[in-house]
DSSP file (Angstrom, degrees, kcal/mol; ACC not computed):
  #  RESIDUE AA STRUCTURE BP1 BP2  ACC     N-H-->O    O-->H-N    N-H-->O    O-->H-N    TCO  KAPPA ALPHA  PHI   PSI    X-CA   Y-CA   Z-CA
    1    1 A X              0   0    0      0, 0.0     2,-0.3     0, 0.0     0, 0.0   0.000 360.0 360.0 360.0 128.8   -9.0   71.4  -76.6
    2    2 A X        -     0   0    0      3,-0.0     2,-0.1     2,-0.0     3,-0.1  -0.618 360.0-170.2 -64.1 131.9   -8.2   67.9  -78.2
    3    3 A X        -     0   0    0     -2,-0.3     0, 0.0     1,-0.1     0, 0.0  -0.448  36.6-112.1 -80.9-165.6   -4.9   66.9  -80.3
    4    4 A X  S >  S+     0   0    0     -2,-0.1     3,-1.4     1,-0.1    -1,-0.1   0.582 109.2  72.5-100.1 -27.8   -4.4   64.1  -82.0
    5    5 A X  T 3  S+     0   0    0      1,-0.3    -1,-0.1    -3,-0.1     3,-0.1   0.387  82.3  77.2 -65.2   5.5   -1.7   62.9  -79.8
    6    6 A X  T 3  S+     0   0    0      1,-0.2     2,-0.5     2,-0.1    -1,-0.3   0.135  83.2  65.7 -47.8  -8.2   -4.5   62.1  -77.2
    7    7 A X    <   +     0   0    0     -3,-1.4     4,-0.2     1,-0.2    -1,-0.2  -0.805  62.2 136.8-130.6  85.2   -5.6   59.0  -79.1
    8    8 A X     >  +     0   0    0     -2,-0.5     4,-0.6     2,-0.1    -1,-0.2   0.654  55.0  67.0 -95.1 -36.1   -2.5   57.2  -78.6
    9    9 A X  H  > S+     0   0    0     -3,-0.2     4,-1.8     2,-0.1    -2,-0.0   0.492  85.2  77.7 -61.2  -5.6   -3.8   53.6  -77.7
   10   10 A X  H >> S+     0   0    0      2,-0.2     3,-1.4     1,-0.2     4,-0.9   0.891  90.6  51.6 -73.0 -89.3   -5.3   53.1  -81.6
   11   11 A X  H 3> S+     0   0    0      1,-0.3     4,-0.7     2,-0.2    -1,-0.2   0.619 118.3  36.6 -57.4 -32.5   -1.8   52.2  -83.5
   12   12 A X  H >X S+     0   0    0     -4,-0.6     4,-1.8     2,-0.1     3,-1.4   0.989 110.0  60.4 -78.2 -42.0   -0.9   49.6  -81.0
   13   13 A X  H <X S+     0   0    0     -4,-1.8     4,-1.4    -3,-1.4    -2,-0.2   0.931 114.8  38.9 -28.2 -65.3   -4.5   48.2  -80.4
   14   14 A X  H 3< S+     0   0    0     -4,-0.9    -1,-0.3     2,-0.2    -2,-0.1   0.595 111.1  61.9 -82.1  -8.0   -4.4   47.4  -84.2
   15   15 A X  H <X S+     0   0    0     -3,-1.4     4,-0.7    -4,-0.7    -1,-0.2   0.945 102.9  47.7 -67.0 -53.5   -0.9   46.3  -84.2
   16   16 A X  H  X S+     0   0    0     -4,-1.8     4,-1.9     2,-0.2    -2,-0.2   0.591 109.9  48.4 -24.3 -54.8   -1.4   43.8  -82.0
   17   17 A X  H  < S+     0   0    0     -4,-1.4     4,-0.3    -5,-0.4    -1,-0.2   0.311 110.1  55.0-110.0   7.4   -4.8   42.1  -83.9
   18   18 A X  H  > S+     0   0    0      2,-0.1     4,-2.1     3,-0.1    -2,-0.2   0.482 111.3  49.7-110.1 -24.8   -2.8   42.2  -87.3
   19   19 A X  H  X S+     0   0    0     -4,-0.7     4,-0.9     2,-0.2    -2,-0.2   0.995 113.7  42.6 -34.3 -63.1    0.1   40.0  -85.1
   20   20 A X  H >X S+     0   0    0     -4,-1.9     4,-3.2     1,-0.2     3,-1.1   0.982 112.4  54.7 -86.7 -54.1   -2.3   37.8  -84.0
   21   21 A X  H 3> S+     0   0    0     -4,-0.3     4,-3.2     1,-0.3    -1,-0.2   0.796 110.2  44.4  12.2 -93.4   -3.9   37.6  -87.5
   22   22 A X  H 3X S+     0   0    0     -4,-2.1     4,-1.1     1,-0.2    -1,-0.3   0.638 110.7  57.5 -64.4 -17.0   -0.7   36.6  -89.3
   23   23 A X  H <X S+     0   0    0     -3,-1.1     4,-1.3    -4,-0.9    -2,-0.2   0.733 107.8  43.9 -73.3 -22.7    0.1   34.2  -86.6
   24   24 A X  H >X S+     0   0    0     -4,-3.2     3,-2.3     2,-0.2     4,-0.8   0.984 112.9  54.6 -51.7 -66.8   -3.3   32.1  -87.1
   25   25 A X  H 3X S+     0   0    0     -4,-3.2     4,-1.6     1,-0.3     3,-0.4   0.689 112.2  39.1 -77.2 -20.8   -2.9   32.3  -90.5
   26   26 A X  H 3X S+     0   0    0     -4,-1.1     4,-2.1     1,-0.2    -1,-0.3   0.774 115.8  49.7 -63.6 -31.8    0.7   30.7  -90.5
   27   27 A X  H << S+     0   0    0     -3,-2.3     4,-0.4    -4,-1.3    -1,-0.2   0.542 111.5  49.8 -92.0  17.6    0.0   28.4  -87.9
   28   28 A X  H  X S+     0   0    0     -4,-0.8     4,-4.2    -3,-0.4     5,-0.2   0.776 114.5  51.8 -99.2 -56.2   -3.6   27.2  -90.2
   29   29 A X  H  X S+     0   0    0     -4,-1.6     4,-0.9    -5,-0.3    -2,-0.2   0.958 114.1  36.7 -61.8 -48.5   -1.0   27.0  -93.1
   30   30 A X  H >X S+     0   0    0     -4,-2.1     4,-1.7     2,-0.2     3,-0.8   0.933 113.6  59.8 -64.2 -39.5    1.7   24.5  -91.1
   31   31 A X  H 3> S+     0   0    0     -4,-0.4     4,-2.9     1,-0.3     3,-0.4   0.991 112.4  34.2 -67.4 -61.8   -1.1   22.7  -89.5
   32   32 A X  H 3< S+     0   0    0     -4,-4.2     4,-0.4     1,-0.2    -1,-0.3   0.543 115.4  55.3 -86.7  19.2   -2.6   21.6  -93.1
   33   33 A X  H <X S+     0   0    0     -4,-0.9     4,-1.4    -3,-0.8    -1,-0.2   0.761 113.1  49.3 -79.0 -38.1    0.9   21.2  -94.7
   34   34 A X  H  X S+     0   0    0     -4,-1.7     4,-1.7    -3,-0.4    -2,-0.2   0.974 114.0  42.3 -35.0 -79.5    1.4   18.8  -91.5
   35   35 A X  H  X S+     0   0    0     -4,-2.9     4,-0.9     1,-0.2    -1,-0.2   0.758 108.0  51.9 -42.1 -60.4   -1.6   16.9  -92.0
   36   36 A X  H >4 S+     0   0    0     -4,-0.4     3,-0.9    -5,-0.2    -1,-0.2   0.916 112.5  49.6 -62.7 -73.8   -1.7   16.3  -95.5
   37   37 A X  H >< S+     0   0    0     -4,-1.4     3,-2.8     1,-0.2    -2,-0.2   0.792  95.8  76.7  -1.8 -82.5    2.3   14.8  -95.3
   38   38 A X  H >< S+     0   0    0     -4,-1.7     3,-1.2     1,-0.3    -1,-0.2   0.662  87.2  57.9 -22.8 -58.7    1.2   12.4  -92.2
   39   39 A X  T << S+     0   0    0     -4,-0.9    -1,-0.3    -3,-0.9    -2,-0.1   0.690  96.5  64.9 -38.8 -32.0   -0.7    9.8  -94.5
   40   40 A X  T <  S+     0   0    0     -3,-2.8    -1,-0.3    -4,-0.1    -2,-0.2   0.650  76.5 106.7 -80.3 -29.8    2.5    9.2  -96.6
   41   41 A X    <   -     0   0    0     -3,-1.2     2,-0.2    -4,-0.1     0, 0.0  -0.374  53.7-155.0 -75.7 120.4    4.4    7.7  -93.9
   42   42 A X        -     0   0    0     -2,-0.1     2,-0.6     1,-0.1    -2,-0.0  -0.499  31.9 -92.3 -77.8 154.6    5.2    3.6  -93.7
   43   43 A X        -     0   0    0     -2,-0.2     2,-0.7     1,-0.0    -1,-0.1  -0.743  32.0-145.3  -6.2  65.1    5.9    1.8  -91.4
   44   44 A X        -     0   0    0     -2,-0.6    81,-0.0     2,-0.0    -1,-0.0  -0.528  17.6-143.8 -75.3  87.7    9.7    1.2  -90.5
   45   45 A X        -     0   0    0     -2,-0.7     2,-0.3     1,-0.1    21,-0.0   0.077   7.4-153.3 -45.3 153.6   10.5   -2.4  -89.3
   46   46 A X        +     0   0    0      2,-0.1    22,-1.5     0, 0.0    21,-0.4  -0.881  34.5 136.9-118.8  95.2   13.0   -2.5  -86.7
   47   47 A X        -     0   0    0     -2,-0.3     2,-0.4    19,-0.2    19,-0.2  -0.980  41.1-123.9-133.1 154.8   15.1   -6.0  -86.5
   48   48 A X  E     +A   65   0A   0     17,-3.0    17,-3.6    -2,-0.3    16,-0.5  -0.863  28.9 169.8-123.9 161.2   18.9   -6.6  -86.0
   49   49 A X  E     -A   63   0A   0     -2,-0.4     2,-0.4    15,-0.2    14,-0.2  -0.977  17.4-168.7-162.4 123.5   21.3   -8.3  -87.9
   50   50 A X  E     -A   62   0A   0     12,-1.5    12,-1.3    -2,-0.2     2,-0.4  -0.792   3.0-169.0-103.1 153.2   24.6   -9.0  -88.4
   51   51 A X  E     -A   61   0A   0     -2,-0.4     2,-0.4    10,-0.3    10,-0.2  -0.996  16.7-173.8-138.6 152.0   26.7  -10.6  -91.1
   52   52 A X  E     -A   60   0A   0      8,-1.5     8,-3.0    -2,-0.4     2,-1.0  -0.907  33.4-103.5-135.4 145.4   30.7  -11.6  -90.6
   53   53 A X        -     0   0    0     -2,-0.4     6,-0.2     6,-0.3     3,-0.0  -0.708  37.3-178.1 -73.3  76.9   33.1  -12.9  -92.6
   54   54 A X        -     0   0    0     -2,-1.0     2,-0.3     1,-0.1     5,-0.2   0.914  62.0 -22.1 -87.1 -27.0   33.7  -16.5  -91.9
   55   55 A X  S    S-     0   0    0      3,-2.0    53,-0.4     0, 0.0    -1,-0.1  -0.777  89.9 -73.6-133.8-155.8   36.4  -17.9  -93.8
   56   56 A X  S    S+     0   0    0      1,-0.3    52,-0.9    -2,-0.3    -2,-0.0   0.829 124.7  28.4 -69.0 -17.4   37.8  -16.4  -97.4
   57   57 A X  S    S+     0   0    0     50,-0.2    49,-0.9     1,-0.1     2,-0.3   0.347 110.6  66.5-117.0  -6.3   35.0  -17.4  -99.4
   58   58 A X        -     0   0    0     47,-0.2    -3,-2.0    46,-0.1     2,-0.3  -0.984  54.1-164.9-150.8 137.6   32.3  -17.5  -97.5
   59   59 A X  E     - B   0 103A   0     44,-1.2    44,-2.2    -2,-0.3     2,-0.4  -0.804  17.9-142.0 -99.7 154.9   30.2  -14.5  -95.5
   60   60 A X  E     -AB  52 102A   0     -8,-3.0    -8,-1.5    -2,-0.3     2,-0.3  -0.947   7.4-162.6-112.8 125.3   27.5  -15.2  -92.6
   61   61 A X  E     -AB  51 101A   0     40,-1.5    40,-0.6    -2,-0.4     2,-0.3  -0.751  10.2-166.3 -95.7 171.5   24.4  -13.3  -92.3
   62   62 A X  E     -AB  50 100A   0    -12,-1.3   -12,-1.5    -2,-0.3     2,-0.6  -0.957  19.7-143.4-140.6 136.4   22.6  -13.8  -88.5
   63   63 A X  E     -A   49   0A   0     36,-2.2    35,-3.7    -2,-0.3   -14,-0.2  -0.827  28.0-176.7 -95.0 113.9   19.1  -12.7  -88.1
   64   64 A X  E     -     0   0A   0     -2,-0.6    34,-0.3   -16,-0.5   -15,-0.2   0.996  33.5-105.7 -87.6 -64.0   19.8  -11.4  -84.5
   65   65 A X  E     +A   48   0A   0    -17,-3.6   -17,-3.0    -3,-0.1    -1,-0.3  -0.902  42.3 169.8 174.3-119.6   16.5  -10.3  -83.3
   66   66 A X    >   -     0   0    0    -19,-0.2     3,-0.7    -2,-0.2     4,-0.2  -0.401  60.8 -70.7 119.2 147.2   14.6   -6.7  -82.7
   67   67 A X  T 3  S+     0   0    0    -21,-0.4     3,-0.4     1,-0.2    -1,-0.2   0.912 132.8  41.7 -66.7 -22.6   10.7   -6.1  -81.9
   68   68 A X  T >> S+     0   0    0    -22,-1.5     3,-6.3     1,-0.2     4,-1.6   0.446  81.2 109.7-118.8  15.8    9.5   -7.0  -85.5
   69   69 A X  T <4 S+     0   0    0     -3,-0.7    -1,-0.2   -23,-0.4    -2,-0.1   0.712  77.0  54.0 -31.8 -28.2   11.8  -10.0  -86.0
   70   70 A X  T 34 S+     0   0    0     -3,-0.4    -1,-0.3    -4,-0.2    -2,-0.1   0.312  95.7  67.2-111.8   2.7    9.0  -12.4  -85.8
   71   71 A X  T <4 S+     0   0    0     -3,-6.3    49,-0.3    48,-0.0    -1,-0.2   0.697  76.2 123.4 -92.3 -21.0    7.1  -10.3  -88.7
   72   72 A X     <  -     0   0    0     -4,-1.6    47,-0.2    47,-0.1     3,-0.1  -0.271  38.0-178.3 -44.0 140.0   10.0  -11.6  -91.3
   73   73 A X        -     0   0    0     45,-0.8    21,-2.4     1,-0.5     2,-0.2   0.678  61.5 -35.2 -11.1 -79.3    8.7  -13.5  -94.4
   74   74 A X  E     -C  118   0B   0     44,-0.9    44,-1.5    19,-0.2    -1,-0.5  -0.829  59.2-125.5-176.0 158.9   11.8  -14.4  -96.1
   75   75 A X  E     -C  117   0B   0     -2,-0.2    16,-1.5    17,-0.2     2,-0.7  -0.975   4.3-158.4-130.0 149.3   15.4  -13.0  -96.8
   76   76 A X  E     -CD 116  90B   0     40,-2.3    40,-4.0    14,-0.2     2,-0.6  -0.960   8.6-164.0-135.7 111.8   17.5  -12.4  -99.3
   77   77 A X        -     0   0    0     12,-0.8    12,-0.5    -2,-0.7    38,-0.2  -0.550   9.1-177.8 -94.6  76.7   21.3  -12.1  -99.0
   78   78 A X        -     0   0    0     -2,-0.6    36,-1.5    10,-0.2     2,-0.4  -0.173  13.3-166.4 -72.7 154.2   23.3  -10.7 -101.6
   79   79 A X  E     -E  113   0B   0      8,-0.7     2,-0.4    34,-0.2    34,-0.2  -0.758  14.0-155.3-145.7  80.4   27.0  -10.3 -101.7
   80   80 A X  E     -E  112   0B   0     32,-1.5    32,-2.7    -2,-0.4     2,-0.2  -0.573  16.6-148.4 -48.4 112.0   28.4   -7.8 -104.5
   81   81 A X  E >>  -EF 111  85B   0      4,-2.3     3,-3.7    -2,-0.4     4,-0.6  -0.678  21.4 -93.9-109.5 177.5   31.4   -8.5 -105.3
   82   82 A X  T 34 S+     0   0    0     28,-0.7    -1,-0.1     1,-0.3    29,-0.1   0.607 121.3  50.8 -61.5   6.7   34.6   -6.2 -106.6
   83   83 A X  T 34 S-     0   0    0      2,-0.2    -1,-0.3     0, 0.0    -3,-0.0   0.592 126.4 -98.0-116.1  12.0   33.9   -6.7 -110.0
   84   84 A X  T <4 S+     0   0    0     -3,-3.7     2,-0.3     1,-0.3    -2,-0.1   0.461  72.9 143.4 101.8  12.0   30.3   -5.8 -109.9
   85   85 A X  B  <  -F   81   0B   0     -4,-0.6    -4,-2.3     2,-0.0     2,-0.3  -0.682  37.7-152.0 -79.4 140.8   28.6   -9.6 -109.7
   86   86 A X        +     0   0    0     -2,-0.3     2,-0.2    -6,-0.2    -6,-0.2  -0.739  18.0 178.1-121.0 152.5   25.6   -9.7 -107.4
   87   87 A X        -     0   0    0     -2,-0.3    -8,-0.7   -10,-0.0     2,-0.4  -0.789  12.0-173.8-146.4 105.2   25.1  -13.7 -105.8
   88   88 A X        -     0   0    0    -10,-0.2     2,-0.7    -2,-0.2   -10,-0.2  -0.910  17.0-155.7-115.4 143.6   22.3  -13.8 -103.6
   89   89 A X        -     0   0    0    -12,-0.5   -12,-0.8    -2,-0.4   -14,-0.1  -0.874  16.4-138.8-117.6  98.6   21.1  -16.7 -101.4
   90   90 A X  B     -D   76   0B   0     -2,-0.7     2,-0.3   -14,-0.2   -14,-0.2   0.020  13.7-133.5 -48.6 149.7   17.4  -16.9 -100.3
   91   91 A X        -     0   0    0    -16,-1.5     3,-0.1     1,-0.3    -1,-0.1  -0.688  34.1 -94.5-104.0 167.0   16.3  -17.9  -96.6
   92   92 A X    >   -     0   0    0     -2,-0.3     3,-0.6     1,-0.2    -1,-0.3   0.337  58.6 -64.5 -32.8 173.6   13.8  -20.3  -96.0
   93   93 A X  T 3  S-     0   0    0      1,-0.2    -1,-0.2   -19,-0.1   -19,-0.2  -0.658 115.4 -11.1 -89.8 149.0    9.7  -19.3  -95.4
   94   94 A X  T 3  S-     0   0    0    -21,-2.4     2,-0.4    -2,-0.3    -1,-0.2   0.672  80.5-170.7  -8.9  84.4    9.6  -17.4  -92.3
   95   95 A X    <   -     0   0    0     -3,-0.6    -1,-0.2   -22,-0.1     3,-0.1  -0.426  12.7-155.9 -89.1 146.8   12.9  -17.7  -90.6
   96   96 A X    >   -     0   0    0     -2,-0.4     3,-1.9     1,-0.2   -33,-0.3  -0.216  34.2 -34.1 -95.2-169.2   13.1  -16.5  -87.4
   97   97 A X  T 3  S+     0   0    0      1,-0.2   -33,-0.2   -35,-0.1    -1,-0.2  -0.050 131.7  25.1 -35.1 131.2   15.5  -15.0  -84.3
   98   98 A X  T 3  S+     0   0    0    -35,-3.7    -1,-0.2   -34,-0.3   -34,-0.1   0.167  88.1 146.5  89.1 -32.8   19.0  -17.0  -84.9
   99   99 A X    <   -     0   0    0     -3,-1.9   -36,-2.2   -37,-0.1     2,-0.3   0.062  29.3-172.1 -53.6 135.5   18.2  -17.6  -88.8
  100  100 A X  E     -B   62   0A   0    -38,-0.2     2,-0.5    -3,-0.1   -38,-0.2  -0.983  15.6-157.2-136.7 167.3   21.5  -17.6  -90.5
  101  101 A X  E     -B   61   0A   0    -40,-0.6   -40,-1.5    -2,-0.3     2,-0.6  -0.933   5.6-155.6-122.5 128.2   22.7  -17.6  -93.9
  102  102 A X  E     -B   60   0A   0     -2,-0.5     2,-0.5   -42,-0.2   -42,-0.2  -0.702   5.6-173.1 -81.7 124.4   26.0  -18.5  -95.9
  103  103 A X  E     -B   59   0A   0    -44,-2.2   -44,-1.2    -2,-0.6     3,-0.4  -0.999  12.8-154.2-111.5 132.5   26.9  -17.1  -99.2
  104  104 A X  S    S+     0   0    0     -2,-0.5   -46,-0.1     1,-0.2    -1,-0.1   0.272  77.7  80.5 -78.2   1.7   30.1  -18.8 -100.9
  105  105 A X        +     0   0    0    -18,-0.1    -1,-0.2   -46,-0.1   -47,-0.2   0.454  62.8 120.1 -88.5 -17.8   30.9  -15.9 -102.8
  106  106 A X        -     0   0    0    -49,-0.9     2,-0.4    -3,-0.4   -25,-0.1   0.019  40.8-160.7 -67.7 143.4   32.6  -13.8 -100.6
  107  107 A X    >   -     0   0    0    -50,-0.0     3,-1.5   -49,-0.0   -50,-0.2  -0.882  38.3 -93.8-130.1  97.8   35.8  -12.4 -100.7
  108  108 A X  T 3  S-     0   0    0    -52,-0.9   -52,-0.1   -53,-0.4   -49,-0.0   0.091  95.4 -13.0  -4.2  94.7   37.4  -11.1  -97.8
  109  109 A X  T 3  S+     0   0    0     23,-0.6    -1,-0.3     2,-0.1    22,-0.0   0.639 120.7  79.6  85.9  23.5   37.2   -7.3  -97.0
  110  110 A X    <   +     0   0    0     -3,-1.5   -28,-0.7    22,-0.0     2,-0.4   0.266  66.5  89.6-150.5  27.9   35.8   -6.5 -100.6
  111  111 A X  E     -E   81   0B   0     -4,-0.2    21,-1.1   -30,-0.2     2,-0.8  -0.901  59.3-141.9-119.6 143.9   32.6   -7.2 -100.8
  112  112 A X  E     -EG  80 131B   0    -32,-2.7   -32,-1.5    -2,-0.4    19,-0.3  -0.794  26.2-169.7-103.3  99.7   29.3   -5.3 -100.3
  113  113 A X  E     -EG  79 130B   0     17,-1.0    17,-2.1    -2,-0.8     2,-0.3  -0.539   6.0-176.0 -88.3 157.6   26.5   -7.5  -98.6
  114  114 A X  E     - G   0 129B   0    -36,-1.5     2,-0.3    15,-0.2    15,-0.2  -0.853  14.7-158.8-134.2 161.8   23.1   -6.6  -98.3
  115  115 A X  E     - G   0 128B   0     13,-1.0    12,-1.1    -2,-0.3     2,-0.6  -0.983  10.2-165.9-155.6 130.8   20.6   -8.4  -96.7
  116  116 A X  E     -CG  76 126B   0    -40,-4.0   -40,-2.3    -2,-0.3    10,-0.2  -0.987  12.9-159.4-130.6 123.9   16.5   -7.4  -98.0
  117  117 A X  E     -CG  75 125B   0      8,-2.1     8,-0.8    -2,-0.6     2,-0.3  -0.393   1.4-151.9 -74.8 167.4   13.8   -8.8  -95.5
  118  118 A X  E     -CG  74 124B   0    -44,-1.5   -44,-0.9     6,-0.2   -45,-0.8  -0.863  12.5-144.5-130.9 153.5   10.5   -9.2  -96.6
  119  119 A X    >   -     0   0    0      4,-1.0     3,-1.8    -2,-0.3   -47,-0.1  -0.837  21.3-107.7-139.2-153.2    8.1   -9.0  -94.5
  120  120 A X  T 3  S+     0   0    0      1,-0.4   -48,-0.1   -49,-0.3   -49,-0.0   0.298 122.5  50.8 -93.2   5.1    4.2  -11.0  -93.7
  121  121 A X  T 3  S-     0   0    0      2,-0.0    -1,-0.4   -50,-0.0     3,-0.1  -0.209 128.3-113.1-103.8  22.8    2.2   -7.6  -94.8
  122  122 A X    <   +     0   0    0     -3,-1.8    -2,-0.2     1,-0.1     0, 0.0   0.422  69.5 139.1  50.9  -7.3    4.6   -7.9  -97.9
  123  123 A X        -     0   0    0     -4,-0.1    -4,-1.0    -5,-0.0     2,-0.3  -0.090  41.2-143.9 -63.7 166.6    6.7   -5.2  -97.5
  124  124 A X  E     +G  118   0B   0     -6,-0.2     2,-0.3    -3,-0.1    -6,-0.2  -0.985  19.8 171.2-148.0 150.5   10.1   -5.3  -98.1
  125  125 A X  E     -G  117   0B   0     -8,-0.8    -8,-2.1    -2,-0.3     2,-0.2  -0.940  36.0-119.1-166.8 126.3   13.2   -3.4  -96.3
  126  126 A X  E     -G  116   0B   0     -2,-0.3   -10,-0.2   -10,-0.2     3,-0.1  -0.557  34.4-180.0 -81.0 139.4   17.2   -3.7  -96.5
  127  127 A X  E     +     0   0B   0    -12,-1.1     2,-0.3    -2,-0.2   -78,-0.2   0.491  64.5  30.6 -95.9 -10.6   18.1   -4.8  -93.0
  128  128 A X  E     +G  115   0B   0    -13,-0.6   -13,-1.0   -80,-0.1    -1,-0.1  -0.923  65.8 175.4-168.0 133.9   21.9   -5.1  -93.1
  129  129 A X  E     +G  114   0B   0     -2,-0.3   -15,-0.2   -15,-0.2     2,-0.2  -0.323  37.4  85.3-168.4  90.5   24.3   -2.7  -95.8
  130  130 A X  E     -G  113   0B   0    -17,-2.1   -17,-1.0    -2,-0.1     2,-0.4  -0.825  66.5 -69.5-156.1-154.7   27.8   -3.0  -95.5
  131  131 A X  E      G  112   0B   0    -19,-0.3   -19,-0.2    -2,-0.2    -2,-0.0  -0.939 360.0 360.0-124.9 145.8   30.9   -4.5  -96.3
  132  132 A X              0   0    0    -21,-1.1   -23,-0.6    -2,-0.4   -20,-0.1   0.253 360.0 360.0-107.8 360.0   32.7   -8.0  -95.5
């Protein structure tokens, strides 16, 4: 005589291929959310830089160096100061490693410089954001 509790092996068998199922189809789903995203992504130049505070009036930026140093364009150093005035001083055509700049505007410990690179594909990217 048969039961039904002889046929034990079905309910996992089919547990099992509805697993693997919903795990294709999630990893089908991540894969072309992945993909489609990837394209959007720039480039992010890497060069270092400092700027210092050299006397009361006056900050220094130095283009220090960095793998893509040698792609800079041109720079632009701005120096916000506490009452909300922007003064920015342009570098030269394609300053290199060592490049520095003065702005005369500067105030001691109350200023926000920025420094925006451009670089030789066009692009542009602040290198330097903080205060002097």
């Amino acid at each position: 005589m048969k039961y039904l509790y002889d046929e034990n092996g079905v309910s996992p068998v089919i547990g099992v291929i509805l697993m693997v199922a919903i795990t294709v189809t999630l990893a089908a789903i991540v894969a072309a959310f992945v993909m489609g995203n990837a394209g959007n992504v720039q480039k992010t130049y890497v060069v270092e830089s400092s700027v210092i505070q050299k006397t009361e009036t006056m900050a220094e930026f130095l283009l220090v160096g960095g793998p893509d140093a040698n792609s800079v364009k041109a720079l632009n150093f701005t120096i916000i100061d506490s009452a909300g005035h922007e003064h920015t001083v342009p570098s030269s055509a394609n300053p290199g490693v060592g490049t520095t700049l003065q702005n005369h505007n500067a105030t001691a410990g109350n200023d926000h410089a920025i420094v925006v690179a451009t670089f030789k594909d066009g692009k542009q990217q602040v290198i330097f954001d903080g205060y002097v």
